[in-house]
C-alpha positions as a Markdown table, in Angstrom:
| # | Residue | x | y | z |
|---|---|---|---|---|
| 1 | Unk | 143.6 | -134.2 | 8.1 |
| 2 | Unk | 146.3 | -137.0 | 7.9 |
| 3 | Unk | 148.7 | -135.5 | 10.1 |
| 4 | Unk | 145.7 | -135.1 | 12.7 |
| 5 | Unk | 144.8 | -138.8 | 12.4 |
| 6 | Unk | 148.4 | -139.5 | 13.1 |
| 7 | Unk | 148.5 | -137.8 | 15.7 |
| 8 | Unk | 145.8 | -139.0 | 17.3 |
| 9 | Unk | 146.6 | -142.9 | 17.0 |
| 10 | Unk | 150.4 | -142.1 | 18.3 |
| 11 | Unk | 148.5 | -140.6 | 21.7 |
| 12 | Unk | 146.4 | -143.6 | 22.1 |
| 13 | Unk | 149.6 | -145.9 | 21.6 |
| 14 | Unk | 151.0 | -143.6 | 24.2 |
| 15 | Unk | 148.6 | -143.3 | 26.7 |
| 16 | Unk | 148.0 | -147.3 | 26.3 |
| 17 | Unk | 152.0 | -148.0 | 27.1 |
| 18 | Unk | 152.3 | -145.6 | 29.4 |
| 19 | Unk | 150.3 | -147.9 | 32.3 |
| 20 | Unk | 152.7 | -150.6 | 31.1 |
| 21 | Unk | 150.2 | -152.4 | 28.8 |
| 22 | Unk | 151.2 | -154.6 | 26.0 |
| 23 | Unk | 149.0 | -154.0 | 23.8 |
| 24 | Unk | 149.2 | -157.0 | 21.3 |
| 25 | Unk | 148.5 | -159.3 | 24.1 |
| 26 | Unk | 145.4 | -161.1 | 24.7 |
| 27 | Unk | 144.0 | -159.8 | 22.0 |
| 28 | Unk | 140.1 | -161.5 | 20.9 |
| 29 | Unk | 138.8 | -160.6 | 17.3 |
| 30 | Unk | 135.3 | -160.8 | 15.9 |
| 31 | Unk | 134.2 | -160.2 | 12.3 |
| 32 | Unk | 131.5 | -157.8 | 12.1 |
| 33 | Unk | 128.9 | -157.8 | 8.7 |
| 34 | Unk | 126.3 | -154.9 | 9.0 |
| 35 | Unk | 124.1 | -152.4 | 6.7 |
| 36 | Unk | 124.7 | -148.7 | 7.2 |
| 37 | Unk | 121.0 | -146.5 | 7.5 |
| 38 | Unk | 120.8 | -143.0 | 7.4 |
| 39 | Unk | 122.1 | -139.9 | 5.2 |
| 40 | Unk | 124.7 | -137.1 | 4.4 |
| 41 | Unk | 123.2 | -134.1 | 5.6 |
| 42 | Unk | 123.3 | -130.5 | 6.8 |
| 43 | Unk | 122.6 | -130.4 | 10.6 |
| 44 | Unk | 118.9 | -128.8 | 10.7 |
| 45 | Unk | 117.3 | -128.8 | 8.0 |
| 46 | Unk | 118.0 | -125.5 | 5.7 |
| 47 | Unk | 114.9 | -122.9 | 5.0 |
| 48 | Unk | 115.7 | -123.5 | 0.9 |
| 49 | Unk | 115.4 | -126.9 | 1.9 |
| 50 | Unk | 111.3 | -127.2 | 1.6 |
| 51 | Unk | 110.5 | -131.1 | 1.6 |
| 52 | Unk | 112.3 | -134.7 | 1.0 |
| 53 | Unk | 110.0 | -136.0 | -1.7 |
| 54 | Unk | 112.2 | -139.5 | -2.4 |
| 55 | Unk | 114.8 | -140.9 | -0.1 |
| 56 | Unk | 116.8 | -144.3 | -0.6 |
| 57 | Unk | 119.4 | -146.3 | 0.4 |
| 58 | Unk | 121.9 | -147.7 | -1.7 |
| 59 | Unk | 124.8 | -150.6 | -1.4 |
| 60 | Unk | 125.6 | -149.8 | 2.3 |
| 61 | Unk | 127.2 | -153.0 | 3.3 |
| 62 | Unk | 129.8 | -153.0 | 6.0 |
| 63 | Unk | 132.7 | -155.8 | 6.8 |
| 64 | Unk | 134.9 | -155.5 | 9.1 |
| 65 | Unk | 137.3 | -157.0 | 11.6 |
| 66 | Unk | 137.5 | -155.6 | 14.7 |
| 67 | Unk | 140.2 | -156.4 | 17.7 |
| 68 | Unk | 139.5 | -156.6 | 21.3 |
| 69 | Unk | 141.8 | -155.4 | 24.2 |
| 70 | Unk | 140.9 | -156.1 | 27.9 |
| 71 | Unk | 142.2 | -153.7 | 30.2 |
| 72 | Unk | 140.2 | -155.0 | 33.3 |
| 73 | Unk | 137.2 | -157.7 | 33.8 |
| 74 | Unk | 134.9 | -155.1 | 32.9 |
| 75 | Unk | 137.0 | -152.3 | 30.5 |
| 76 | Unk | 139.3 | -152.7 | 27.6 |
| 77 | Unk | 139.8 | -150.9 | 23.7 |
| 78 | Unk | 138.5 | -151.6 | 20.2 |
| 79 | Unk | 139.8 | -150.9 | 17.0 |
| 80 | Unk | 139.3 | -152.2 | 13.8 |
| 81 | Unk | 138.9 | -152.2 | 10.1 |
| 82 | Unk | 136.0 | -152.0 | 8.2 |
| 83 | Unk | 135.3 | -151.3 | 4.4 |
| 84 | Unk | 131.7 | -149.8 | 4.2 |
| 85 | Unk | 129.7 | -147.5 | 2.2 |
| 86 | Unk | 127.9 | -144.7 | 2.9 |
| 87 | Unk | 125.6 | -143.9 | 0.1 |
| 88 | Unk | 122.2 | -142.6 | -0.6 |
| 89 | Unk | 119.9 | -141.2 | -3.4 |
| 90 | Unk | 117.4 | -138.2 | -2.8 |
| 91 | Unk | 114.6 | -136.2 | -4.1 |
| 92 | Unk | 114.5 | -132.7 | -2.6 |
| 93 | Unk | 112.1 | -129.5 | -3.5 |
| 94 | Unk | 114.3 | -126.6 | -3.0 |
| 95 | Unk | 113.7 | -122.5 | -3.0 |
| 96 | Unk | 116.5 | -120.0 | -3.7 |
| 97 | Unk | 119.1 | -123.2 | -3.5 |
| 98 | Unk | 122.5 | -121.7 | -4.9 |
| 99 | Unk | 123.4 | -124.3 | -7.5 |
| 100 | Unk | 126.4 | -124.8 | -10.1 |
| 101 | Unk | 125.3 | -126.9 | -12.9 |
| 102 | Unk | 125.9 | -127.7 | -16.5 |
| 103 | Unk | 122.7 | -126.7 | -18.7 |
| 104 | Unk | 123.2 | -127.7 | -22.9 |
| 105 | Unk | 127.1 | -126.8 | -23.3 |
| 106 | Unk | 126.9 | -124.0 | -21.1 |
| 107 | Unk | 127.6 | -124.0 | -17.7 |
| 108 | Unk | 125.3 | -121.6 | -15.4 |
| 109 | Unk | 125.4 | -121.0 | -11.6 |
| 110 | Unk | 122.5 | -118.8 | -9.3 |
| 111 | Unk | 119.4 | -119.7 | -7.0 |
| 112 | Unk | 117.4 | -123.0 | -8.2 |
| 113 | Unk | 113.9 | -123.3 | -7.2 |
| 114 | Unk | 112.1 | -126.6 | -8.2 |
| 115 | Unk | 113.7 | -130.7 | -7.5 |
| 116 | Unk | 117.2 | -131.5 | -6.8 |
| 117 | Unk | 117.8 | -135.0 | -7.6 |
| 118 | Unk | 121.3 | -136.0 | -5.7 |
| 119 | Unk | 123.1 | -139.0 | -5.9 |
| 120 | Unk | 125.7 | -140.0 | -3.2 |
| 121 | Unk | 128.2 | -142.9 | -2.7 |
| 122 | Unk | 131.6 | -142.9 | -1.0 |
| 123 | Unk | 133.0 | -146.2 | -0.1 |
| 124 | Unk | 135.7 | -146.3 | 2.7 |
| 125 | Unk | 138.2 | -148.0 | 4.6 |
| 126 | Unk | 137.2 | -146.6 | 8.4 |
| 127 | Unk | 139.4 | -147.4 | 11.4 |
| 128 | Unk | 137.6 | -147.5 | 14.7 |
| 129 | Unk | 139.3 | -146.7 | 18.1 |
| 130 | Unk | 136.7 | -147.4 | 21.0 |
| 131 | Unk | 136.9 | -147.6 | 25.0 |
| 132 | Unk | 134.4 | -150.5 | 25.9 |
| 133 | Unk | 132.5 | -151.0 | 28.9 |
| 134 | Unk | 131.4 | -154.8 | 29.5 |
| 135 | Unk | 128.0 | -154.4 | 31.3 |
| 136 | Unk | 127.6 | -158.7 | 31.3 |
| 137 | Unk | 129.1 | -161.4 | 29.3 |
| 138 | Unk | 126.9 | -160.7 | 26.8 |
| 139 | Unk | 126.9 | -157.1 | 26.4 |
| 140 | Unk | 129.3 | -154.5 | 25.7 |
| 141 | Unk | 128.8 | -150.9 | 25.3 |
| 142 | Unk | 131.5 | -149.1 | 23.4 |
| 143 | Unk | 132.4 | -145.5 | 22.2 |
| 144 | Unk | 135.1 | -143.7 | 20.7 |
| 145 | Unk | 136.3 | -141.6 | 17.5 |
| 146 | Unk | 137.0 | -143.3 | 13.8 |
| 147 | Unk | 138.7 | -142.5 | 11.0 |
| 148 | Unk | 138.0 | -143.0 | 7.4 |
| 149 | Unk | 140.3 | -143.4 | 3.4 |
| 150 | Unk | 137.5 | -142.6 | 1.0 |
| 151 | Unk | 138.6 | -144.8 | -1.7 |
| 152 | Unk | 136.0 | -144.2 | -4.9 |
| 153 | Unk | 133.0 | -142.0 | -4.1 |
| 154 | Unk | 130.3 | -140.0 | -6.1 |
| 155 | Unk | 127.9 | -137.0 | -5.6 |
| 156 | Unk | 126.4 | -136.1 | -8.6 |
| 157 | Unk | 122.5 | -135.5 | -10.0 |
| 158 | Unk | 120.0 | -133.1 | -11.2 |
| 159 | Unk | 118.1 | -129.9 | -11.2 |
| 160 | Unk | 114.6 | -130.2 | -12.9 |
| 161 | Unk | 110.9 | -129.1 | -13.5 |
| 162 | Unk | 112.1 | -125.5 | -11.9 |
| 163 | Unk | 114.3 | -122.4 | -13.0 |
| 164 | Unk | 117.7 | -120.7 | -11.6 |
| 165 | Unk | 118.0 | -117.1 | -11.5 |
| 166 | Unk | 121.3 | -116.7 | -12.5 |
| 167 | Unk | 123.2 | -114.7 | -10.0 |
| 168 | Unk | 121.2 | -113.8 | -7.5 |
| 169 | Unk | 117.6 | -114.3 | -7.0 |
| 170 | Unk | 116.6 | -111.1 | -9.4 |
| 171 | Unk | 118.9 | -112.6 | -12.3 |
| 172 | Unk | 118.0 | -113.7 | -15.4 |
| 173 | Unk | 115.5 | -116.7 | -15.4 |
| 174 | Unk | 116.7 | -119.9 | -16.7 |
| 175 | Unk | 113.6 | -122.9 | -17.4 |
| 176 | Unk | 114.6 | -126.4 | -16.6 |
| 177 | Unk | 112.5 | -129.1 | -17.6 |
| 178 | Unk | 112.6 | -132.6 | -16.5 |
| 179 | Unk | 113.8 | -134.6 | -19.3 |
| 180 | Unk | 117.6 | -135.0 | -20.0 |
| 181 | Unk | 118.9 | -132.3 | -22.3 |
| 182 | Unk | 116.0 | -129.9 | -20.6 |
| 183 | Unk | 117.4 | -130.2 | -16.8 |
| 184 | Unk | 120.7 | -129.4 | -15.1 |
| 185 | Unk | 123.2 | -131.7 | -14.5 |
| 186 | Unk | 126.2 | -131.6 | -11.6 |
| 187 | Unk | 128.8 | -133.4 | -10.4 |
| 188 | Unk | 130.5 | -132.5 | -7.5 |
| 189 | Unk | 133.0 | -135.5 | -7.0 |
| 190 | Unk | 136.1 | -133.8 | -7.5 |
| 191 | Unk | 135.3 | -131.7 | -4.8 |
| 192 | Unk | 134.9 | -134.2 | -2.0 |
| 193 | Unk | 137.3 | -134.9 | 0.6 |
| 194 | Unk | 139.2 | -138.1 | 1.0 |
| 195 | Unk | 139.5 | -138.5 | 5.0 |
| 196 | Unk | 137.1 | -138.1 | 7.3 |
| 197 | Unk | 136.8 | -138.5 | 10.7 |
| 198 | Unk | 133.7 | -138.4 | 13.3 |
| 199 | Unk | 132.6 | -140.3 | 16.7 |
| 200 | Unk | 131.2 | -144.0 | 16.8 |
| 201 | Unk | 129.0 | -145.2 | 19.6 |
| 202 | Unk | 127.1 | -148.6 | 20.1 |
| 203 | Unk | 126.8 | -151.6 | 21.6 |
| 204 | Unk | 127.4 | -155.4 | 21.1 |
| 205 | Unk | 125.0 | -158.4 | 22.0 |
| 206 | Unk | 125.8 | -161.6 | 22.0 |
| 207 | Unk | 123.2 | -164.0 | 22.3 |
| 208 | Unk | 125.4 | -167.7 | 22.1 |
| 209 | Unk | 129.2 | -168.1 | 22.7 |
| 210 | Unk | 130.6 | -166.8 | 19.1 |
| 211 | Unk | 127.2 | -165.0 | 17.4 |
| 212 | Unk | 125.6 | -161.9 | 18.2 |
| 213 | Unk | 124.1 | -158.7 | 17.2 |
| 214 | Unk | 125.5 | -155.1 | 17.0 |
| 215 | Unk | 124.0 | -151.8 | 16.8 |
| 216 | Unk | 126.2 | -148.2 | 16.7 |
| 217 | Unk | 125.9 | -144.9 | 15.4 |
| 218 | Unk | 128.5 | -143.1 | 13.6 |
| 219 | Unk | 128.1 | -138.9 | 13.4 |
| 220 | Unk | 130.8 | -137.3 | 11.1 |
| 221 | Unk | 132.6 | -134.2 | 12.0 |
| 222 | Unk | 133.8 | -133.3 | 9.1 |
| 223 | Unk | 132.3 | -132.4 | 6.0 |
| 224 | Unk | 132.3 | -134.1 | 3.4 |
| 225 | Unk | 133.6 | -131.5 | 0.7 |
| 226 | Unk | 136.9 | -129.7 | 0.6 |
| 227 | Unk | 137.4 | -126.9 | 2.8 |
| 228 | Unk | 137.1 | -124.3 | -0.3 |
| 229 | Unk | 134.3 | -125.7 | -1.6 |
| 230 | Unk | 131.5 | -123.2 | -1.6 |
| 231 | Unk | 129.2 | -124.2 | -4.7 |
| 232 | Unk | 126.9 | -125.7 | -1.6 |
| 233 | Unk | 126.5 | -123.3 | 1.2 |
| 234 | Unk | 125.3 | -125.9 | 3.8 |
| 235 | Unk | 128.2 | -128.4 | 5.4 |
| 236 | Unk | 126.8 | -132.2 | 5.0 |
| 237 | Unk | 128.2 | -134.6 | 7.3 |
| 238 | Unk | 127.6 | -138.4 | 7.3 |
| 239 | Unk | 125.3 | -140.2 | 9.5 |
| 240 | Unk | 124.9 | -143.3 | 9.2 |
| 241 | Unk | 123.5 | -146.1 | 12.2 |
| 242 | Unk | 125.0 | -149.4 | 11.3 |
| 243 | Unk | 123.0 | -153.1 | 12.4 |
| 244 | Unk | 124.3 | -156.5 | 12.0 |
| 245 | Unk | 126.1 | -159.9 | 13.0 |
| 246 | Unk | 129.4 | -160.3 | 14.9 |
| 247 | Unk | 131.3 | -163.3 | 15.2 |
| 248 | Unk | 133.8 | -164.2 | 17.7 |
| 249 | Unk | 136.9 | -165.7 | 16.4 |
| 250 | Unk | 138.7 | -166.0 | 19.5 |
């Protein structure tokens, strides 16, 4: 993943220098503070999935500062830096959910039909590289991949007031209650990847000569576990909208 992210900001310098840009020149920043809305999630819904019954947002606070590049009156590039998080906390009723959990001192692993309580967390350092498209003075339009250092992150929660068939869907019939010591517990942090990368679209309003509004949505291509991780069979990816306040510095 590194050496793909690498890879990919070496091009961009490239392509940049190679139309005889200097890219440090006329440079205008603006500090962005925002709050990310949304979830980490398969794409479609899963039939083991059956309903949400709880969804909630945690600490998602973003702040960033992003640098502006003019190419023409109308184009130039973004990039930035923003330390964010992408968290959440859900309530799920599941059927014939293949689950790895710790029950007692044992540690059991099959199809779990009842609640899945998860918790999620992953706070970042993300790297935006946009093309923007300058549709007034006022409003700018902007698109382009990003790139994220997972720093300290967390999925972890619950299986309760449901069993697990141990196995496979015939298998011996585990009961799980609701309080703790009755339900199973997981934690799947060790298994979660560190970069991630996905594709950031949005736009910027200002409404006087330094303060405005933003409002983008980031989509994650990659999942967020490791590629060998297979305790999980669906692929959850982050997406998150973002809405805030921008300040021009210069």
């Amino acid at each position: 993943m590194k050496r793909y992210i690498l890879s990919a900001l070496m091009l961009v310098l490239c392509a940049v220098q190679s139309f005889g840009i200097d890219i440090f020149d006329d440079l205008h920043y603006q500090v962005r503070l925002g709050y990310n809305i949304g979830g980490t999630a398969p794409v479609g819904m899963p039939a083991e999935i059956r309903s949400l019954e709880k969804f909630k947002l945690k600490n998602n606070s973003l702040m960033g500062l992003d640098a502006y590049k003019p190419l023409t009156s109308q184009w130039g590039i973004i990039a930035g830096f923003h330390y964010e998080n992408k968290g959440m906390e859900t309530d799920a009723k599941v059927k014939n959910y293949h689950m790895e959990m710790r029950y007692g001192d044992q540690v059991i692993e099959g199809m779990f039909t009842g609640n899945v309580l998860t918790k999620v967390e992953q706070w970042m350092v993300t790297m935006p590289i946009q093309a923007a498209y300058n549709v007034s003075d006022k409003v700018r339009l902007k698109a382009g991949p990003y790139f994220s250092y997972v720093m300290s992150n967390d999925f972890s929660g619950y299986a309760y007031d449901g069993y697990l068939r141990e196995g496979n869907p015939t298998g011996q019939k585990v009961e799980l209650g609701h309080v703790e010591g009755e339900r199973g517990d997981y934690d799947f942090t060790d298994d979660l990847r560190h970069w991630q990368f996905g594709i950031d679209i949005g736009a910027d309003w200002y409404f006087s000569r330094r303060l405005g509004m933003y409002a983008d949505l980031s989509w994650g291509l990659s999942a967020i576990f490791q590629k060998d991780f297979k305790t999980i069979s669906q692929k959850l990816y982050p997406i998150y909208g973002s809405v805030g306040l921008i300040y021009k510095l210069k």
